[in-house]
N, C-alpha and C positions, 0 to 999 in steps of 0.2 A: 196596186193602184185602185182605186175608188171608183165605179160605176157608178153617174148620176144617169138619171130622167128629169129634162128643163123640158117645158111646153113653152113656147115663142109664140109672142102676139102681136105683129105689126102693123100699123097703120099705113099701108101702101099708098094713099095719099101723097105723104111726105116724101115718096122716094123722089129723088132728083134723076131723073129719067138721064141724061146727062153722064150718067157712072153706069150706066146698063152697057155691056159689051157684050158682042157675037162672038161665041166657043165655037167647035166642031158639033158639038149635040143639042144647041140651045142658047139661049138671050139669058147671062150672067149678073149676079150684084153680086160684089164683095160686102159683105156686114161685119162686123166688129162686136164683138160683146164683151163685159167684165161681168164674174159670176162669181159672189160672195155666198156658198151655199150655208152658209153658216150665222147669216144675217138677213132678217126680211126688213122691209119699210113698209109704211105703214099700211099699204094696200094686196102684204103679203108676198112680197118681188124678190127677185134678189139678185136682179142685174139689170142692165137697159142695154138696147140694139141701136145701133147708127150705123150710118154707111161705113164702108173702110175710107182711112185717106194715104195716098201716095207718102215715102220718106220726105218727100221736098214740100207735100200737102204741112205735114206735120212738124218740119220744120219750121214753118211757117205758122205754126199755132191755130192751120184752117182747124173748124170744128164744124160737123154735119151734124143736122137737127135728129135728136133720137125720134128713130122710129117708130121703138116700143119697149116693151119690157121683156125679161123671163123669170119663168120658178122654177124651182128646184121641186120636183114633185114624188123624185125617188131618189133616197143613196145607197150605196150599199160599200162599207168600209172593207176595207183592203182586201188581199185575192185569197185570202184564207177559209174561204169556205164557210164566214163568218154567216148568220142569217142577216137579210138586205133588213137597213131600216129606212122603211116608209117616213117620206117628210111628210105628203099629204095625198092622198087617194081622192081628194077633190077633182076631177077633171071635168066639170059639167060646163064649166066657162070656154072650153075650149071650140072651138067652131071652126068647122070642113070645108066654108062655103069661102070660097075665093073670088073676088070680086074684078077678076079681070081674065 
């Protein structure tokens, strides 16, 4: 199986406070991703993040506003010992500071 490295960038704004639930260790979101490592858009992505939705959410064709995006920043093809190919060693975009 394939090792990627995605960096995730979410606009915490959008979260619908509303889907936050209490675990045993902490205040939880389910998020949702599709991740085409194999295809960027135009701003270099290759997935987008939304809340998750319930079976009966998605029966219902609810759809939550994407949060954010991801990249593919590292793959490394199958478990053969093959050498990892770098998708992009870019990571300067990425930022530590959490706004809540």
């Amino acid at each position: 199986m394939a090792k990627l490295g995605i960096s995730i960038r979410i606009d915490v704004s959008k979260i619908d406070k509303d889907r936050l639930y209490k675990g045993a260790k902490g205040t939880y979101l389910d998020l949702t991703t599709f991740i085409d490592p194999n295809t960027a858009d135009q701003y270099d992505n290759h997935g987008f993040i939304s809340q998750s939705v319930t079976k009966e959410e998605r029966d219902q064709s609810v759809r939550t506003p994407i949060l954010g995006n991801c990249k593919v920043f590292f793959q490394e093809q199958g478990s053969d010992n093959s050498s990892p190919a770098p998708v992009s060693n870019d990571i300067s975009g990425l930022d530590d500071d959490i706004p809540f």
